[in-house]
C-alpha atoms as a printed R data frame, in Angstrom:
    type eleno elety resid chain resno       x      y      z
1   ATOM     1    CA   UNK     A     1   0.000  0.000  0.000
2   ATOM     2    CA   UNK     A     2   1.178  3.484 -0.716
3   ATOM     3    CA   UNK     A     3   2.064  5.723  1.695
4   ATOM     4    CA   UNK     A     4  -0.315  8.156  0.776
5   ATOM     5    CA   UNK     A     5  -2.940  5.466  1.054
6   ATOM     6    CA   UNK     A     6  -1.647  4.724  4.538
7   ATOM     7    CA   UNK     A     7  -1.933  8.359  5.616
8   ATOM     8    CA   UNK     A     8  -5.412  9.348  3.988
9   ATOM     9    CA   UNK     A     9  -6.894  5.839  5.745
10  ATOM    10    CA   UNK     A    10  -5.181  6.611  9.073
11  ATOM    11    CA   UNK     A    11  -6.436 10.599  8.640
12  ATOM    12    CA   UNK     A    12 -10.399  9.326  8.016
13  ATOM    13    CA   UNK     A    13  -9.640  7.015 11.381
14  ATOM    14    CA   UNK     A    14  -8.822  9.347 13.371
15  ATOM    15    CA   UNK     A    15 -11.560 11.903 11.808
16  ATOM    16    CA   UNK     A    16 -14.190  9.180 12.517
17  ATOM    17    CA   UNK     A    17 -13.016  8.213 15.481
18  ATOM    18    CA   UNK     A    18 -12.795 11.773 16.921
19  ATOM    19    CA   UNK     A    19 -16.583 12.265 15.791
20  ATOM    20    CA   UNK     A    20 -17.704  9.196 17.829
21  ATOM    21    CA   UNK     A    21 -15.798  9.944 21.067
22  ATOM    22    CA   UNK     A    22 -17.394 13.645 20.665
23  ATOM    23    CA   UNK     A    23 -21.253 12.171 20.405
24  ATOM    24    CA   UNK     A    24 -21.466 14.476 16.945
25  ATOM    25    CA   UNK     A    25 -23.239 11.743 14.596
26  ATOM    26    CA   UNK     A    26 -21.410 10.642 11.075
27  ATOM    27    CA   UNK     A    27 -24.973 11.781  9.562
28  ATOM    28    CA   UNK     A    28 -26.968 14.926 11.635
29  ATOM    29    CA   UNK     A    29 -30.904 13.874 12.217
30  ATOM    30    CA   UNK     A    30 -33.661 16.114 10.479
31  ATOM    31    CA   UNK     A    31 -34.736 18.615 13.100
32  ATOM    32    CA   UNK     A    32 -38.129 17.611 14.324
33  ATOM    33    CA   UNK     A    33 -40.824 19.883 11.751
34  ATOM    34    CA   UNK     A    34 -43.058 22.287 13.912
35  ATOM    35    CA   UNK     A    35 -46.147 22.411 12.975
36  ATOM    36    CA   UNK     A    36 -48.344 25.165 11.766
37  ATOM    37    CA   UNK     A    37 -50.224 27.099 13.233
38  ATOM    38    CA   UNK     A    38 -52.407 29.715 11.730
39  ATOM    39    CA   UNK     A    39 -53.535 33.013 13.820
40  ATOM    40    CA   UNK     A    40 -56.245 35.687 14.266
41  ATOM    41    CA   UNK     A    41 -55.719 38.838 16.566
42  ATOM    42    CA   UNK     A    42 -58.894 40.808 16.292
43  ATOM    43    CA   UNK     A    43 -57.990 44.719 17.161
44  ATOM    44    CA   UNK     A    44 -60.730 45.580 19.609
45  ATOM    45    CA   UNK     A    45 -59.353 49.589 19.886
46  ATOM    46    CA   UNK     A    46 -56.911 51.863 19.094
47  ATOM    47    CA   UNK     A    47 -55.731 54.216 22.301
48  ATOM    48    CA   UNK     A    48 -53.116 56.248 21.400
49  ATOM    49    CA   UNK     A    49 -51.910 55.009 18.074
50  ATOM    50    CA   UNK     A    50 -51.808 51.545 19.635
51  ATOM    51    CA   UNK     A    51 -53.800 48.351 18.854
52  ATOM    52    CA   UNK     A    52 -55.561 46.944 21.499
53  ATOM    53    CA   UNK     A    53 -55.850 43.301 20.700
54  ATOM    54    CA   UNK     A    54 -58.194 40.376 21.620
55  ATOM    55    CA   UNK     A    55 -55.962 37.064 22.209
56  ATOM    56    CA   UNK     A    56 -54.898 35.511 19.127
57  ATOM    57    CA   UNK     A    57 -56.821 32.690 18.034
58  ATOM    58    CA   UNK     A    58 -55.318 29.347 16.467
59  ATOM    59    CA   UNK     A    59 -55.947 27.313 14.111
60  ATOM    60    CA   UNK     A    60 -53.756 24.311 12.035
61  ATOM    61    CA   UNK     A    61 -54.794 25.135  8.914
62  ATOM    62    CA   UNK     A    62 -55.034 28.779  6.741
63  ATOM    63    CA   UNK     A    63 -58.312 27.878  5.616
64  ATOM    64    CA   UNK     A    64 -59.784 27.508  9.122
65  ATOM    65    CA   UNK     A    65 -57.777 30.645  9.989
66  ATOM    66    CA   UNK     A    66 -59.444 32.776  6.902
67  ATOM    67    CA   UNK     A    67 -62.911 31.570  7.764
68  ATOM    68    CA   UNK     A    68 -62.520 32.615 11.472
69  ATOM    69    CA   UNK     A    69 -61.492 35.937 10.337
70  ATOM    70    CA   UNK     A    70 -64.109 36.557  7.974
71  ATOM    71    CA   UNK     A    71 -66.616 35.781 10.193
72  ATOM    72    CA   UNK     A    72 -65.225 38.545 12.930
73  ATOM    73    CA   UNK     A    73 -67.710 41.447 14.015
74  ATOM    74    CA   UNK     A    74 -70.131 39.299 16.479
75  ATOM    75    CA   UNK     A    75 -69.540 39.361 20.072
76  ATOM    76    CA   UNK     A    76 -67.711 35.975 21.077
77  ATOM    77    CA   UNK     A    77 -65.061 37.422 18.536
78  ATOM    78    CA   UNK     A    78 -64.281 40.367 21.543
79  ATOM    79    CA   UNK     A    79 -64.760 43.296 18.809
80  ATOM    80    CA   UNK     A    80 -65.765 46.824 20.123
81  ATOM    81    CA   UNK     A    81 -69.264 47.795 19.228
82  ATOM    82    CA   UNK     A    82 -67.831 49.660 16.449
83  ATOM    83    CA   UNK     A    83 -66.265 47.499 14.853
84  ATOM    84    CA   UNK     A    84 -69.280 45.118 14.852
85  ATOM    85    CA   UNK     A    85 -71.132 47.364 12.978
86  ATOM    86    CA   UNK     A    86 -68.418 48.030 10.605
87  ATOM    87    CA   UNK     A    87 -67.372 44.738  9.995
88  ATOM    88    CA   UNK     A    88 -63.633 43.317  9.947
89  ATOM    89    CA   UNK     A    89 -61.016 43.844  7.661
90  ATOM    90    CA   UNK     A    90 -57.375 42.224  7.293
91  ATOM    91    CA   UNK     A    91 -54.769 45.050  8.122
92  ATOM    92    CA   UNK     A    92 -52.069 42.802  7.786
93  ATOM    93    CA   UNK     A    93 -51.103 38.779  7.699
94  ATOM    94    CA   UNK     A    94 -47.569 37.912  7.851
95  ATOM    95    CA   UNK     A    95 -45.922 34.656  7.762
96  ATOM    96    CA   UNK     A    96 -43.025 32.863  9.136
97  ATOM    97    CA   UNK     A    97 -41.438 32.182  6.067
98  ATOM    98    CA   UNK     A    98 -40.846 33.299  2.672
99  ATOM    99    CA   UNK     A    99 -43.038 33.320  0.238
100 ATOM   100    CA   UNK     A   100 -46.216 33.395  2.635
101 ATOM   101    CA   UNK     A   101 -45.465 29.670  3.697
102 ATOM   102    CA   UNK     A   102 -45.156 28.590  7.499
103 ATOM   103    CA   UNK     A   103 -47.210 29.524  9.952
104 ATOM   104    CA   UNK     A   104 -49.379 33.248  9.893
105 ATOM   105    CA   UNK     A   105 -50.660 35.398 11.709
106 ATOM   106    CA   UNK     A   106 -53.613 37.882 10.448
107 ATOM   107    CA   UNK     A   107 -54.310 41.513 12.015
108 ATOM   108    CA   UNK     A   108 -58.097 42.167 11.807
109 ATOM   109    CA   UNK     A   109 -59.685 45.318 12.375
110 ATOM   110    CA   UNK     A   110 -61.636 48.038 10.982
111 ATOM   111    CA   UNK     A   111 -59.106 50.895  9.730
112 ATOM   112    CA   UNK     A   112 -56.064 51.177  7.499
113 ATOM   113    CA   UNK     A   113 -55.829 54.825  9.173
114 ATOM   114    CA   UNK     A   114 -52.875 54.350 11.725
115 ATOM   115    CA   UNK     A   115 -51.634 51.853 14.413
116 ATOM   116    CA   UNK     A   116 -48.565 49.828 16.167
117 ATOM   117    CA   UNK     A   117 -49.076 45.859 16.770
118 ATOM   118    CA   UNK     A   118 -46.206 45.041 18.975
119 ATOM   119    CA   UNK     A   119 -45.481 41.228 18.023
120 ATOM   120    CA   UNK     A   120 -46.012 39.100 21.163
121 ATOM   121    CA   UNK     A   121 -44.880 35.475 21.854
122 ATOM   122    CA   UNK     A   122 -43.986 33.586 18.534
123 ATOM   123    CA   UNK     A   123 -44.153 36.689 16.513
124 ATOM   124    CA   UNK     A   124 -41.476 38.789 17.675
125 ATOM   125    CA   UNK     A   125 -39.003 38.475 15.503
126 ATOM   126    CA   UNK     A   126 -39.940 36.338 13.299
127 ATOM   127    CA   UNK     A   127 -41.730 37.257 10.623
128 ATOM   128    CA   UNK     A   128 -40.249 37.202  6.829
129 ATOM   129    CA   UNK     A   129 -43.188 37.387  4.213
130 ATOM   130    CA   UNK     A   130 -46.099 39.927  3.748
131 ATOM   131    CA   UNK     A   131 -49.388 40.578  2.815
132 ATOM   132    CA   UNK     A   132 -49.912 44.262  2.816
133 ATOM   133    CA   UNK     A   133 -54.013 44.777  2.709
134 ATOM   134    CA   UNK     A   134 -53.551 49.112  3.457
135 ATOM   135    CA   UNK     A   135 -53.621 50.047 -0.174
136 ATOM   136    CA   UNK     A   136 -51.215 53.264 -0.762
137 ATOM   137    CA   UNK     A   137 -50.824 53.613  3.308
138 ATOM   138    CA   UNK     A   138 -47.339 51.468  4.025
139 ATOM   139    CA   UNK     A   139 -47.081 48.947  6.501
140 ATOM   140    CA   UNK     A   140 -43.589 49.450  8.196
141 ATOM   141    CA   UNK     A   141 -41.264 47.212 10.198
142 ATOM   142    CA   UNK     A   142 -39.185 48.120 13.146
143 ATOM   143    CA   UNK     A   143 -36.341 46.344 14.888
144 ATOM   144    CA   UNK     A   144 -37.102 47.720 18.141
145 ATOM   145    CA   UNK     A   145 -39.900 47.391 20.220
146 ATOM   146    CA   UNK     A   146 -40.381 51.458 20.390
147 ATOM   147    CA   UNK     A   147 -41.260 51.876 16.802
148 ATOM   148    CA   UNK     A   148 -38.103 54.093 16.477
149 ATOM   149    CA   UNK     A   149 -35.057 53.656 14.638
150 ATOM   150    CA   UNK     A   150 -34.561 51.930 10.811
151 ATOM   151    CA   UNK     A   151 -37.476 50.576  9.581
152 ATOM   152    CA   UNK     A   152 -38.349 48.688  6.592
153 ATOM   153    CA   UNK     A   153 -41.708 49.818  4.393
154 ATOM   154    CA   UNK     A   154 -43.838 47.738  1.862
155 ATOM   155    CA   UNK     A   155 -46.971 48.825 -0.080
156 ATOM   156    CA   UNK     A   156 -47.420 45.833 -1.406
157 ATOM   157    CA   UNK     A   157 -46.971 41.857 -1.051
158 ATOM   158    CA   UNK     A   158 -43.609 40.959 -0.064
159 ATOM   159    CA   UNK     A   159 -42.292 37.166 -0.427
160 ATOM   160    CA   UNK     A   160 -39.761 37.769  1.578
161 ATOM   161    CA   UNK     A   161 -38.542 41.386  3.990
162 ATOM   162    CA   UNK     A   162 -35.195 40.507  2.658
163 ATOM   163    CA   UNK     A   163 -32.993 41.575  5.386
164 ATOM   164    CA   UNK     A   164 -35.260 42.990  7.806
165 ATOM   165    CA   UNK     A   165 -36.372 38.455  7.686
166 ATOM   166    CA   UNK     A   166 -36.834 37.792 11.416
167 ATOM   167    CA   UNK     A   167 -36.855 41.553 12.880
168 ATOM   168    CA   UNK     A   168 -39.549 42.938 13.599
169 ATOM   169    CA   UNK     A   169 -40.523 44.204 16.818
170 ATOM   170    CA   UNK     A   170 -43.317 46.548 16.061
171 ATOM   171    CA   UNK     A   171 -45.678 46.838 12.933
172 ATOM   172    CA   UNK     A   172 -46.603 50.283 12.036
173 ATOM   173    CA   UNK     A   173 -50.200 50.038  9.812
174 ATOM   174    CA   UNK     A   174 -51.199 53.584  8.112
């Protein structure tokens, strides 16, 4: 056997062997898939340029999700009196991948006109795809919590917030 033979079998030893006594496996497992889950937050108010929210409300599939939000403006679904006689709109859905795939989360309320949703629990930070239902008002994306600082603006769908992917802190609607 060549010596180069020798060395290269000796050097994938030792490389195996090193990998074993570490516990890191030859071949890594799949990460375990999380499963969907598709959201409603109904805004119940506004008070000073914030949205008051209902609890989010869950759902494994989008379908389920989009019939639960179109049905919004009767009482079990916590909506101000106001609203109920308006009826509900989608402000904003966003997603937790690109190209509105993973799970969502939809922002129903009455107005385009103006309001902060501060991203709670899952949300925060991560959200990286759009649908922007405000017409020529932007929606806007924040890194910080305070709404201040760089931000990030789309008027329309966006697949994917590029590098602002997995920032936000605060949505600014209007």
């Amino acid at each position: 056997m060549s010596s180069i033979k020798t060395i290269w079998i000796a050097a994938t030893a030792v490389v195996i062997a090193s990998g074993l006594a570490t516990g890191v496996p030859a071949v890594s497992a799949a990460e375990p898939h999380e499963a969907e889950r598709h959201c409603v937050i109904a805004v119940t108010a506004v008070q000073g340029g914030v949205l008051v929210t209902a609890p989010e409300v869950c759902f494994a599939t989008l379908a389920q999700a989009d019939s639960y939000a179109a049905s919004l403006g009767t009482e079990k679904a916590g909506l101000s009196h106001s609203a109920q006689s308006s009826g509900a709109n989608t402000i904003g859905t966003h997603f937790s991948s690109t190209s509105y795939r993973g799970s969502s989360v939809r922002v129903v309320g009455t107005t385009c006109s103006g309001g902060v949703w501060y991203p709670t629990g899952t949300w925060d930070n991560n959200i990286e795809s759009s649908l922007h239902h405000c017409g020529t008002s932007p929606t806007k994306f924040y890194d910080y919590s305070s709404c201040a600082g760089p931000s990030h603006s789309i008027y329309q769908a966006a697949s994917s917030l590029g590098q602002w992917n997995n920032r936000a802190s605060c949505v600014r609607y209007g």
